[in-house]
C-alpha positions as a Markdown table, in Angstrom:
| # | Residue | x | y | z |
|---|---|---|---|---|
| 1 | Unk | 5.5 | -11.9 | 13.8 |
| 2 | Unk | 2.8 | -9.5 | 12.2 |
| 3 | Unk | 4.1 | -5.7 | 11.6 |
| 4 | Unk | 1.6 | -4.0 | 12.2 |
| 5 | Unk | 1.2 | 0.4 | 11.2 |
| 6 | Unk | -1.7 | 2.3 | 12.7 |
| 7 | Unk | -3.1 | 5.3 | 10.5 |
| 8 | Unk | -4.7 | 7.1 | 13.1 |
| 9 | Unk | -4.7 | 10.7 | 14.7 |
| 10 | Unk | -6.2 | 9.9 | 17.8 |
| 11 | Unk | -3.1 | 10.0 | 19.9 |
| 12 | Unk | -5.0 | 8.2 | 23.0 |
| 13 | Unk | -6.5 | 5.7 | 20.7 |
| 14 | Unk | -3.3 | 4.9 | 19.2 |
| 15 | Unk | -1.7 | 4.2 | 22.7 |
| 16 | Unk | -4.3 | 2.3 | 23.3 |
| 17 | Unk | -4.3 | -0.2 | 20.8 |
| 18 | Unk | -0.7 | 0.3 | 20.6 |
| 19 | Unk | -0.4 | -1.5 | 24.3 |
| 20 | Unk | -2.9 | -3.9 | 23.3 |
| 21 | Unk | -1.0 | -5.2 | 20.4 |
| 22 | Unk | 2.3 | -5.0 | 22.1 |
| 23 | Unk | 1.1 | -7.6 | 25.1 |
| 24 | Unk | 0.9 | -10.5 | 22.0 |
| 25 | Unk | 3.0 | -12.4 | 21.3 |
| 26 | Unk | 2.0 | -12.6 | 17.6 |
| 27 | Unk | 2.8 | -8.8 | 17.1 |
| 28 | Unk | 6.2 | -7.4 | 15.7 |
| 29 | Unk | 6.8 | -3.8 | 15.2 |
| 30 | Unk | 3.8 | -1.5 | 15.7 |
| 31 | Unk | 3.8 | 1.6 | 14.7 |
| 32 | Unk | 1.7 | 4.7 | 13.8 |
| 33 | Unk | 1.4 | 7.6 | 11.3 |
| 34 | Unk | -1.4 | 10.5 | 11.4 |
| 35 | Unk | -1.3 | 11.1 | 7.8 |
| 36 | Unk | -2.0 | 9.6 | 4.4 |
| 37 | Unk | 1.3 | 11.1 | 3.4 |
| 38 | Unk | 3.0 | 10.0 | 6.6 |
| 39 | Unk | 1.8 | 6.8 | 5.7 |
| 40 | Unk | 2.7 | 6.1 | 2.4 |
| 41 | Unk | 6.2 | 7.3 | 3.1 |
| 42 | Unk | 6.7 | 5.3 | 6.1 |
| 43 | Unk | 5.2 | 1.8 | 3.8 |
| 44 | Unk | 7.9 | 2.7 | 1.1 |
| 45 | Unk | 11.0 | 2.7 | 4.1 |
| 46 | Unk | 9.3 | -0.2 | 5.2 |
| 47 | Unk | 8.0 | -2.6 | 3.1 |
| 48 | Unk | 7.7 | -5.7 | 5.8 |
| 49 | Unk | 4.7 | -3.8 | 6.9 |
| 50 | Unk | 1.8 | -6.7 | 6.9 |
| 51 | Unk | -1.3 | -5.0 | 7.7 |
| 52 | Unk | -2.5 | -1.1 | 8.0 |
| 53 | Unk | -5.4 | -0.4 | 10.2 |
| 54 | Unk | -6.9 | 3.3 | 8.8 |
| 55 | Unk | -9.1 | 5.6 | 10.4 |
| 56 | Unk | -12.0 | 7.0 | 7.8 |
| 57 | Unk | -11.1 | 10.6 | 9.7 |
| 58 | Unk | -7.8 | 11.8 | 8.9 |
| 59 | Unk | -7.1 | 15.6 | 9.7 |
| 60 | Unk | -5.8 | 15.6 | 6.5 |
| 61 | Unk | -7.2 | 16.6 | 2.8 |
| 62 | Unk | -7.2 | 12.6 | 1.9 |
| 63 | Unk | -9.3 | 10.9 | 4.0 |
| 64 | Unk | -8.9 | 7.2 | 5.1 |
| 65 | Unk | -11.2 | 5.8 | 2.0 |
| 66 | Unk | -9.6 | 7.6 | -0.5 |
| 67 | Unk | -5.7 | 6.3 | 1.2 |
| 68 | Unk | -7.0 | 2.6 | 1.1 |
| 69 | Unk | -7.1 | 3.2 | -3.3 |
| 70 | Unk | -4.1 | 4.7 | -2.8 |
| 71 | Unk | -2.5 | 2.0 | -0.8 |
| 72 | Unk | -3.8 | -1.0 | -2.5 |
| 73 | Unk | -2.2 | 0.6 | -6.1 |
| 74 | Unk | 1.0 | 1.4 | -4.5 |
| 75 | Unk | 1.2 | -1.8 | -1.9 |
| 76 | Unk | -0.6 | -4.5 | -3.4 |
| 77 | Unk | 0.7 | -7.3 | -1.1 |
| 78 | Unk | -0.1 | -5.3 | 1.7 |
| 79 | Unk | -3.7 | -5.9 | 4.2 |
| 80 | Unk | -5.3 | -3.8 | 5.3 |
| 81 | Unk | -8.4 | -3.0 | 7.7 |
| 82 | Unk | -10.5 | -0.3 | 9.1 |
| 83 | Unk | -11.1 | 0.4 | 12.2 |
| 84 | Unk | -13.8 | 3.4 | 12.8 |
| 85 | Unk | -16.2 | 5.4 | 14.3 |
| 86 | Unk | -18.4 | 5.0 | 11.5 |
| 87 | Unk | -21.0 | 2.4 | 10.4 |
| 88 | Unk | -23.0 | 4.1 | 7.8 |
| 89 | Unk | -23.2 | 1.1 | 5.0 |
| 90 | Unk | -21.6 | 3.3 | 2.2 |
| 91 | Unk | -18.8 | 4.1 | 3.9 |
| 92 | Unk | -18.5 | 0.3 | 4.5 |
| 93 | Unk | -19.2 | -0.6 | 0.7 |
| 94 | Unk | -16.5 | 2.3 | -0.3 |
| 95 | Unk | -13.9 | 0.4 | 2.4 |
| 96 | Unk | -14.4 | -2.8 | 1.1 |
| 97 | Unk | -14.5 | -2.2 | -2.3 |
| 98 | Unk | -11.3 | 0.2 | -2.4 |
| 99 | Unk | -9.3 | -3.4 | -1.1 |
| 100 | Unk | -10.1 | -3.5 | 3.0 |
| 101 | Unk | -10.0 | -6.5 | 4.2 |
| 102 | Unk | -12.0 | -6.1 | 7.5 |
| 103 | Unk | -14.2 | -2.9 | 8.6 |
| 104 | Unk | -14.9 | -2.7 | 12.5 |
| 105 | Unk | -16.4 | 0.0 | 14.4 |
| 106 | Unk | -14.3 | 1.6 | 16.9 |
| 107 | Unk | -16.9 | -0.1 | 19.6 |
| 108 | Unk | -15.7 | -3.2 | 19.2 |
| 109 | Unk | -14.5 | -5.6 | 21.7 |
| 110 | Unk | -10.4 | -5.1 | 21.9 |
| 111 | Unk | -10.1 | -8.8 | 21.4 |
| 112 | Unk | -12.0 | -8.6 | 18.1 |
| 113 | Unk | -9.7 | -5.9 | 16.8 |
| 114 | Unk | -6.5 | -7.8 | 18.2 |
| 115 | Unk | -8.0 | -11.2 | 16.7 |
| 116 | Unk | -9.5 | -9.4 | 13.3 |
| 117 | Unk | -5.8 | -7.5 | 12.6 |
| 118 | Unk | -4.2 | -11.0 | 13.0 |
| 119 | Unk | -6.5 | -12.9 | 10.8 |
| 120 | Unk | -6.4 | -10.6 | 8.2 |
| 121 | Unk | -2.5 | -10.3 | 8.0 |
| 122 | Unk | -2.8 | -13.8 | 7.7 |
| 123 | Unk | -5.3 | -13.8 | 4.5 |
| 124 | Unk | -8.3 | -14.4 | 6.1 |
| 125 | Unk | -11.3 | -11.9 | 4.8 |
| 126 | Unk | -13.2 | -11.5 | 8.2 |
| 127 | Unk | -15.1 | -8.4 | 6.5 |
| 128 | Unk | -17.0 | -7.1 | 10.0 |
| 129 | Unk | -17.1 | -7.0 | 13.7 |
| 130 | Unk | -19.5 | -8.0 | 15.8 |
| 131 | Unk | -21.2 | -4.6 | 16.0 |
| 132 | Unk | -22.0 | -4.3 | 12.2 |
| 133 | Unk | -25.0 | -6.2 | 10.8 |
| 134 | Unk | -23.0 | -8.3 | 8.4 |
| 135 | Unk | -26.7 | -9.4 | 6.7 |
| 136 | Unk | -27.5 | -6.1 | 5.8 |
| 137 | Unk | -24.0 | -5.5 | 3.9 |
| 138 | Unk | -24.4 | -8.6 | 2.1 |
| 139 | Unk | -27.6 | -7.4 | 0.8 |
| 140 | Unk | -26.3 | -4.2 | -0.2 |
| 141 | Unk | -23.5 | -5.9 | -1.9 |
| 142 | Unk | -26.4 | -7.7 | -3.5 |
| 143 | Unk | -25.3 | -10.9 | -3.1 |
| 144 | Unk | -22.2 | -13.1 | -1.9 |
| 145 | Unk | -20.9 | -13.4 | -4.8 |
| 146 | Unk | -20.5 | -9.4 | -5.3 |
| 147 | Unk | -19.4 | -9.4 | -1.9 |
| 148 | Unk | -16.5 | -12.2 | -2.0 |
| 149 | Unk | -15.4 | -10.1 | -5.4 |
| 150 | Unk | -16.0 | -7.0 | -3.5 |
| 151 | Unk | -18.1 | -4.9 | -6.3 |
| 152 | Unk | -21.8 | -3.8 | -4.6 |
| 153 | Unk | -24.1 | -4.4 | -7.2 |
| 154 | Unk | -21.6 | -5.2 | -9.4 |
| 155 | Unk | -20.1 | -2.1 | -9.8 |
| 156 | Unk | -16.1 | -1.3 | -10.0 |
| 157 | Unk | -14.3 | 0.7 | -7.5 |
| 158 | Unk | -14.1 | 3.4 | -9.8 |
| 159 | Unk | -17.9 | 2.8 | -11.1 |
| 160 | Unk | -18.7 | 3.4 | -7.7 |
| 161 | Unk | -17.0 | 6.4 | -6.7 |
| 162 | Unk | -18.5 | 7.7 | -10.2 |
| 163 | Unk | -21.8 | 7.2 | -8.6 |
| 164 | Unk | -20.7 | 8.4 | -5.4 |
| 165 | Unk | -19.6 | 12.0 | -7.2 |
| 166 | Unk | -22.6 | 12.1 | -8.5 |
| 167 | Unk | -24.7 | 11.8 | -5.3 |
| 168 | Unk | -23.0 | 14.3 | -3.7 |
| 169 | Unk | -23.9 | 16.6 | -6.6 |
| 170 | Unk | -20.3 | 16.6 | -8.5 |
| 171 | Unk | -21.3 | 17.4 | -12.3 |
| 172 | Unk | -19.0 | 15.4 | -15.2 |
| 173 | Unk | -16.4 | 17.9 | -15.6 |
| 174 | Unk | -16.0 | 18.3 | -11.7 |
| 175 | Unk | -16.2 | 14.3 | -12.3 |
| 176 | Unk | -13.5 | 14.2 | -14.2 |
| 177 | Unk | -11.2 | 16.8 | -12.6 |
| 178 | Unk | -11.4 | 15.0 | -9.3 |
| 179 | Unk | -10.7 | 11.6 | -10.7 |
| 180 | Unk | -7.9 | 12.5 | -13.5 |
| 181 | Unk | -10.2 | 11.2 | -16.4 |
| 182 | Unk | -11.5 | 12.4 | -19.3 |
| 183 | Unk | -15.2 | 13.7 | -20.0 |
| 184 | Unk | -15.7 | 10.8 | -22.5 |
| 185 | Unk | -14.5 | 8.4 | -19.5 |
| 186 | Unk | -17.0 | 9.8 | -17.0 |
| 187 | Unk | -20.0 | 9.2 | -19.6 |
| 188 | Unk | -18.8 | 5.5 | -20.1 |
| 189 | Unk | -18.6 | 5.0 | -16.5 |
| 190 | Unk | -22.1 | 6.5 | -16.3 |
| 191 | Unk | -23.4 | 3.9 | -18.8 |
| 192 | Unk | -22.2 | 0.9 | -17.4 |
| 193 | Unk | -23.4 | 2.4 | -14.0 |
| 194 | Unk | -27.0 | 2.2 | -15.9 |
| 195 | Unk | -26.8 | -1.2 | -17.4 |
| 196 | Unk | -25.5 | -2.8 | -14.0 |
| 197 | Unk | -29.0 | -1.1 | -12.3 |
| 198 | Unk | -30.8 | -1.9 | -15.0 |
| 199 | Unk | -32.1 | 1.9 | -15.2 |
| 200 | Unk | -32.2 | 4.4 | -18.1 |
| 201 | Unk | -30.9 | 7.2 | -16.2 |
| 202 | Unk | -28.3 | 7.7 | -14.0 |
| 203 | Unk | -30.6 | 9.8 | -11.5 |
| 204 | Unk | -32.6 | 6.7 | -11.1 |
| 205 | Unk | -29.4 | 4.7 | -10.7 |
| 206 | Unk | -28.4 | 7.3 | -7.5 |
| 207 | Unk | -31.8 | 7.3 | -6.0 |
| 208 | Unk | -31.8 | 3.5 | -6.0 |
| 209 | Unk | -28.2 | 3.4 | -4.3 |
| 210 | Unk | -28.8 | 5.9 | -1.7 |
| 211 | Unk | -32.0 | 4.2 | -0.8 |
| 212 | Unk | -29.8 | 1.1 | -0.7 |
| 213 | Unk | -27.0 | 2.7 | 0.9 |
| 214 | Unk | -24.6 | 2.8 | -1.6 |
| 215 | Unk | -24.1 | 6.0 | -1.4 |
| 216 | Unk | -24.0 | 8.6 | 0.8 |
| 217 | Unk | -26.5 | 11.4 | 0.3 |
């Protein structure tokens, strides 16, 4: 039986897909939290939880991005899928790389969410639905290779919301501050951001992702 918790704050959506799990027999428990800090709180009272499905829009200061970090530090055995509105490819890249098994649009049919939630508690790395042009996210990723290790053009989690930061116009010490590093740190980040693109400045480096749609812009 899969245990299923929704991280969601659409109260109709979430009865929804709560009665849509309930009819299988494959489900357990499912239940459903509207806040990152909800969340994490319920996961540590229940740690048979198999699989969270997050929403990228939480009313909340941490979005659903940022909690998939969080939960894949603090609940590393722990699966967990997307399930949103959203299918801009950097929001996709950010999913995948910050641990997310699976990232379907809200548009999907409801027996490729039921089917995608099961496969992924049990292991399987189904990445998108049927509504996302899978081909174009491998090509972002810049291979299958970067995509099965789940770095887009190579880069780390971290190296990535570095770049990220710096798109949306963050400077190093607003860098650091938001991150919890040092100066030095953001600057070695930066570097290794460069050598991956192959550029000599990290401007280049962000006008080649966002044109690729690794970032947001």
């Amino acid at each position: 039986m899969i245990n299923v918790l929704l991280i969601e704050d659409s109260a109709v959506f979430v009865l929804g897909l709560k009665l849509a799990l309930s009819g299988n027999p494959a489900f357990g428990s499912v239940e459903s939290v509207a806040s990152p800090g909800a969340a994490v709180a319920f996961l540590n009272a229940h740690p048979e939880t198999d699989i969270a499905v997050v929403d990228i829009t939480l009313e909340s200061e941490t979005d659903g991005l940022t909690l998939l970090g969080i939960l894949r530090e603090a609940f590393p055995a722990l699966k967990t899928l997307v399930l949103s509105h959203y299918k801009n490819p950097a929001y996709i890249l950010r999913a995948v790389s910050s641990g997310a098994s699976a990232y379907l649009a809200k548009d999907s049919a409801p027996g490729s969410i039921i089917a995608a939630i099961a496969d992924v508690a049990a292991g399987k790395c189904l990445f998108f639905g049927e509504t996302i042009d899978s081909e174009k996210i491998l090509r972002l990723f810049d291979g299958r290779d970067n995509l099965d290790s789940r770095k887009p053009q190579g880069l780390t989690p971290r190296e990535l919301e570095v770049l990220q930061l710096t798109s949306s116009g963050y400077s190093n010490s607003q860098i650091a501050s938001a991150l919890d590093i040092s100066l030095n740190t953001v600057d070695s980040y930066k570097e290794r951001i460069k050598g991956k693109f192959g550029l000599d400045s990290i401007v280049e480096c962000v006008a080649t992702a966002a044109s690729k749609g690794i970032v947001a812009v």
